[in-house]
C-alpha positions as CSV (number, residue, x, y, z in Angstrom):
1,X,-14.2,64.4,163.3
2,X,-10.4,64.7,162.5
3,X,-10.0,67.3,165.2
4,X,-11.7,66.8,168.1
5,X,-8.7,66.3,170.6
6,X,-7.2,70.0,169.3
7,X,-5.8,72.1,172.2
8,X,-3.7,74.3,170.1
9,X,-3.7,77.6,171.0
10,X,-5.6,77.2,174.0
11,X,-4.4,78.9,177.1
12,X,-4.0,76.7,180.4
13,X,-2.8,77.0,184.0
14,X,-2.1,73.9,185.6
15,X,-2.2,74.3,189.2
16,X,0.4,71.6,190.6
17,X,2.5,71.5,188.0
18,X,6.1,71.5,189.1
19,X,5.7,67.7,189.4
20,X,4.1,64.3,189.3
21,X,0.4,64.0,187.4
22,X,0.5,68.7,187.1
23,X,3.8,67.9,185.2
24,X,2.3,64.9,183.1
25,X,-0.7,66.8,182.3
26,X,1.6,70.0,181.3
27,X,3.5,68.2,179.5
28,X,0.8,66.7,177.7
29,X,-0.7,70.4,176.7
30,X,2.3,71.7,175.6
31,X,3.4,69.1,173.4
32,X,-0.4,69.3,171.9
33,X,0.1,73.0,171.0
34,X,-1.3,74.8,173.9
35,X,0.4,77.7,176.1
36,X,0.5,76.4,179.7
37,X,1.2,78.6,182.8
38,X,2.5,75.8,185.3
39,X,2.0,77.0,189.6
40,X,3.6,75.7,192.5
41,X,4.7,76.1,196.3
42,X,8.5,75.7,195.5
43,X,9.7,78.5,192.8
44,X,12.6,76.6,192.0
45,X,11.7,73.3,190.9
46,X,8.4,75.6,188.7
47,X,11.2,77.6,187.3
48,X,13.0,74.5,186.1
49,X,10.4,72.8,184.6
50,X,9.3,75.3,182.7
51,X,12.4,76.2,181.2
52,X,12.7,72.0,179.9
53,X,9.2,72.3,179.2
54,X,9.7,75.8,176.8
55,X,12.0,73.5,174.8
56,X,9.0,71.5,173.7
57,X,6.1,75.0,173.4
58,X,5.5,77.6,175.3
59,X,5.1,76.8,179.4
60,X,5.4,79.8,182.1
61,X,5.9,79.3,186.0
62,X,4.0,81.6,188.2
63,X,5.0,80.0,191.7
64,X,2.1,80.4,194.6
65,X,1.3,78.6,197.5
66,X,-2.2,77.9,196.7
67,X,-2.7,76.8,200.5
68,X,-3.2,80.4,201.7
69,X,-5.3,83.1,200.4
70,X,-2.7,85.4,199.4
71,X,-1.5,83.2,197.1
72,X,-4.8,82.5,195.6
73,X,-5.4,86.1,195.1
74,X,-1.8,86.2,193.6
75,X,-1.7,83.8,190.9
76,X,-5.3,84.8,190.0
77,X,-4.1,88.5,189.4
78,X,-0.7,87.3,187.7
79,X,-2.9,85.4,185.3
80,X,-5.0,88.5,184.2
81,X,-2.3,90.7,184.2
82,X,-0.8,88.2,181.4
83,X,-3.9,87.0,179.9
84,X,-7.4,88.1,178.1
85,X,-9.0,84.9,178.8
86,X,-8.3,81.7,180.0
87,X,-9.6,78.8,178.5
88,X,-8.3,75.7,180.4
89,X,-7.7,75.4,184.2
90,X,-6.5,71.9,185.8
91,X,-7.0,72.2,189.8
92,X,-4.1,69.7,190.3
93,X,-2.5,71.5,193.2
94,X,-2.7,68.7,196.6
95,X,-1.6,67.3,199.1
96,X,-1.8,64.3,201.9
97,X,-1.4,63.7,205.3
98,X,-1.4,60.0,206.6
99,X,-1.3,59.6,210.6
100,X,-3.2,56.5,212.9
101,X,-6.9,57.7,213.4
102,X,-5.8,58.3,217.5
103,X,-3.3,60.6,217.2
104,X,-4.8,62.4,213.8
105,X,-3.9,66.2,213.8
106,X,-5.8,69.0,213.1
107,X,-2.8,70.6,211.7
108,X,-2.8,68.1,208.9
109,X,-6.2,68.1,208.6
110,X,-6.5,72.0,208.0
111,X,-3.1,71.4,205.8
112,X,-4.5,68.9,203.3
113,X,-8.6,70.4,202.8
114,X,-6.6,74.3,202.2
115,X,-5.2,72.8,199.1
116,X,-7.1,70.3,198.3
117,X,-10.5,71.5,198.7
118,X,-10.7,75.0,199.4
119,X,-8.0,76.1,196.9
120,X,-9.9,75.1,194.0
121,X,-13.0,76.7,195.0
122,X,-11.5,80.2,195.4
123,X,-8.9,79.7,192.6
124,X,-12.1,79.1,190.3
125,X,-14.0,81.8,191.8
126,X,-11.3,84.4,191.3
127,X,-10.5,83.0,187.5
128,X,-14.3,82.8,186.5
129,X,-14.1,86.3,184.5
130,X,-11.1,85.0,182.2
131,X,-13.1,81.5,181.9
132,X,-16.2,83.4,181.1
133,X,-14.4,85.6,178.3
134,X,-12.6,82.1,177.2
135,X,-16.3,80.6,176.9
136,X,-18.6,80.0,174.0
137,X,-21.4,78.4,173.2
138,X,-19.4,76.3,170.0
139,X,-16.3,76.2,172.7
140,X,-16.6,76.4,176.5
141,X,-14.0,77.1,178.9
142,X,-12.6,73.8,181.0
143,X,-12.0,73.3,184.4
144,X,-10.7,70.1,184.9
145,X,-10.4,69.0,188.8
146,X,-8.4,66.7,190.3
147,X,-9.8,64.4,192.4
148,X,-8.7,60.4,193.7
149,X,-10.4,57.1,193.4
150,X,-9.8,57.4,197.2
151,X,-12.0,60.2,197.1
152,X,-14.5,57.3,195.6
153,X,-13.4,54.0,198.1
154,X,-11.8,54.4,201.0
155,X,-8.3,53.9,201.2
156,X,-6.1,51.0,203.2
157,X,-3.7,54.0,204.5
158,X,-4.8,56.0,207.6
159,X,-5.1,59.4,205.2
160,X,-8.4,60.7,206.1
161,X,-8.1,64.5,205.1
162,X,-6.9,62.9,201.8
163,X,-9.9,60.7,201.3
164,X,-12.9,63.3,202.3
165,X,-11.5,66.5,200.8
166,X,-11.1,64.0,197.0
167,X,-14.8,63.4,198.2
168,X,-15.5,66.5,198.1
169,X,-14.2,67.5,194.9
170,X,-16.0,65.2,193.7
171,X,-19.0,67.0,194.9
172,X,-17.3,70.2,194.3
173,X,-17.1,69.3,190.5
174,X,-20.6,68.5,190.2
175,X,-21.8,71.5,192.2
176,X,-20.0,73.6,189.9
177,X,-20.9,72.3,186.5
178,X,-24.3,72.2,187.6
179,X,-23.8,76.2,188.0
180,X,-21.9,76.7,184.9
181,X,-23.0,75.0,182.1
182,X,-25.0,78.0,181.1
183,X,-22.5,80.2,181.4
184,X,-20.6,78.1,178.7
185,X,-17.8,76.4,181.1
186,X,-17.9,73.0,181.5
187,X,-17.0,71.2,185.0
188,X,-15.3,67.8,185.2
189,X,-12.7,65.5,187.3
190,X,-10.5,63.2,186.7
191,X,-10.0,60.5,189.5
192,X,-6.6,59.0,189.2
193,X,-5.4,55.6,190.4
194,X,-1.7,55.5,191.7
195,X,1.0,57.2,189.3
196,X,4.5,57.5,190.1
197,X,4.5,61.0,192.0
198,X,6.0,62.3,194.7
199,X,2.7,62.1,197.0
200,X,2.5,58.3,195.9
201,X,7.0,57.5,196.2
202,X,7.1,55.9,199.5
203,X,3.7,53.9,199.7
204,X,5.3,53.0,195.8
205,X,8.6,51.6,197.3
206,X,7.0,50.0,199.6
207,X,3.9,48.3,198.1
208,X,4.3,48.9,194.2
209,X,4.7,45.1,193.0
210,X,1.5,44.6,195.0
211,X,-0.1,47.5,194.1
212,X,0.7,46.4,190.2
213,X,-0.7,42.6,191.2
214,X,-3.8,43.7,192.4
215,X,-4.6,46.3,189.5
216,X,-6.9,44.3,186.7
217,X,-4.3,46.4,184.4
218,X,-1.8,45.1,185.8
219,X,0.3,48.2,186.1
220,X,0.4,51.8,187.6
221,X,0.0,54.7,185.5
222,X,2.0,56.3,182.9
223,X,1.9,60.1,181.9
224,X,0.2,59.2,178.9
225,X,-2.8,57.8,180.5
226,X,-3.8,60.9,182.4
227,X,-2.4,63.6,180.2
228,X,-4.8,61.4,177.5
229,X,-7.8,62.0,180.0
230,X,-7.3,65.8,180.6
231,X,-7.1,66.9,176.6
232,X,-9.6,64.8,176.1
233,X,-11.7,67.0,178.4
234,X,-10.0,70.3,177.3
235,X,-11.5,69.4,173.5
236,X,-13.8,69.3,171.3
237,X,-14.5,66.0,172.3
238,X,-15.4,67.0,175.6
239,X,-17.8,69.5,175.1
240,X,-21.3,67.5,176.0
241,X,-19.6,66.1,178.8
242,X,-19.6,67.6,182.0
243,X,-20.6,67.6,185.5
244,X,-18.2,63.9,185.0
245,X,-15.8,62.5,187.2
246,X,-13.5,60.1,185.2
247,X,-11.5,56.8,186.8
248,X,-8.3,56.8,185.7
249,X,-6.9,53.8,187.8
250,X,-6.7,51.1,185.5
251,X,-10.1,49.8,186.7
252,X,-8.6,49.2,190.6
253,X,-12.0,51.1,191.8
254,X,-14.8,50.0,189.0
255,X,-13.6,46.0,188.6
């Protein structure tokens, strides 16, 4: 019982994880003992955080754009080329697109589901043979999506991409870890209320003493509280749990 939120050693990729909740969840690995790979769009800011991030454990930055196929196919073959097996992946990577309902594009639409929907099905499909050399029947492989309580009630803001592709990672989750629990790799997502990230900065600015009012915690989220969720299902703890999809919003959707 005195070890059931162990990571160390375990070997991660954290898809998103230049910044915001990627870089609190990295963070949270690393200082826990595990080896992290950290991916991103921009190869600068990756390479910079994983250089502060090696002062604390070992973190690499692979930089992909995980919108396009390419880079799926890329950071999937950089990971084998590095790694045996892979025992922890966090589909982090997103993004959002807010526009009135009239004038909604198809542009963003497209934009957001790539990354947010589609990347994590093809990421996962093209890591499943270092997952399934990670997994055991004592300790299965993790993959850990990232969804959005606005995948679970419908958002105020005019972000509809946003909102129906965090549905359907939702569903996505389920899907999968209805698929793979006998292969030994267990399927879950986290759904995270509003954290201080770049996605969430403006509507922060703007609304964040309101936003803090109405939560029954009375606060927005803190790097703690997520990186607390995801090695928790990365664990020991974790490993009769699966198929889940875990608030993490300070009860804003449940109360």
């Amino acid at each position: 019982m005195k070890n059931l939120f162990d990571i160390k050693g375990k070997v991660a990729l954290v898809t998103g994880g230049s910044r915001g909740i990627g870089e609190m969840i990295a963070t949270g690995f690393i200082e826990n003992g595990a080896k992290v790979y950290i991916s991103a769009r921009k190869a600068q800011a990756c390479n910079e955080l994983a250089g502060e991030l090696s002062k604390k454990g070992t973190c690499i930055s692979l930089p992909f754009d995980l919108g396009t196929s390419e880079g799926i196919a890329g950071l999937a073959r950089e990971i084998a080329a590095r790694e045996e097996k892979l025992d922890i992946l966090v589909n982090n990577a997103g993004a959002s697109w807010g526009e009135p309902l009239d004038q909604y594009p198809e542009s963003g639409w497209d934009k957001v589901m790539n990354i947010n929907l589609k990347s994590p099905f093809f990421l996962t499909q093209k890591l499943l043979p270092l997952l399934r050399k990670a997994a055991t029947y004592e300790a299965p492989a993790r993959i850990i999506n990232i969804a959005s309580i606005n995948g679970i009630e419908p958002p105020e803001l005019e972000t509809y991409a946003y909102s129906s592709s965090k549905a359907g990672c939702i569903m996505l989750t389920r899907h999968l870890a209805k698929r793979l629990a006998g292969e030994d790799i267990l399927v879950n997502a986290i759904a995270p209320g509003p954290f201080p990230s770049q996605m969430m900065k403006a509507t922060l600015e703007t609304f964040g003493e309101a936003i803090k009012a109405g939560n029954p915690r009375r606060r927005i989220g803190t790097p703690e509280d997520i990186a607390g969720v995801a090695i928790f299902l990365a664990s020991r703890a974790s490993a009769y749990t699966t198929g889940a999809v875990i608030p993490c919003d300070g009860g804003a959707a449940e109360v």
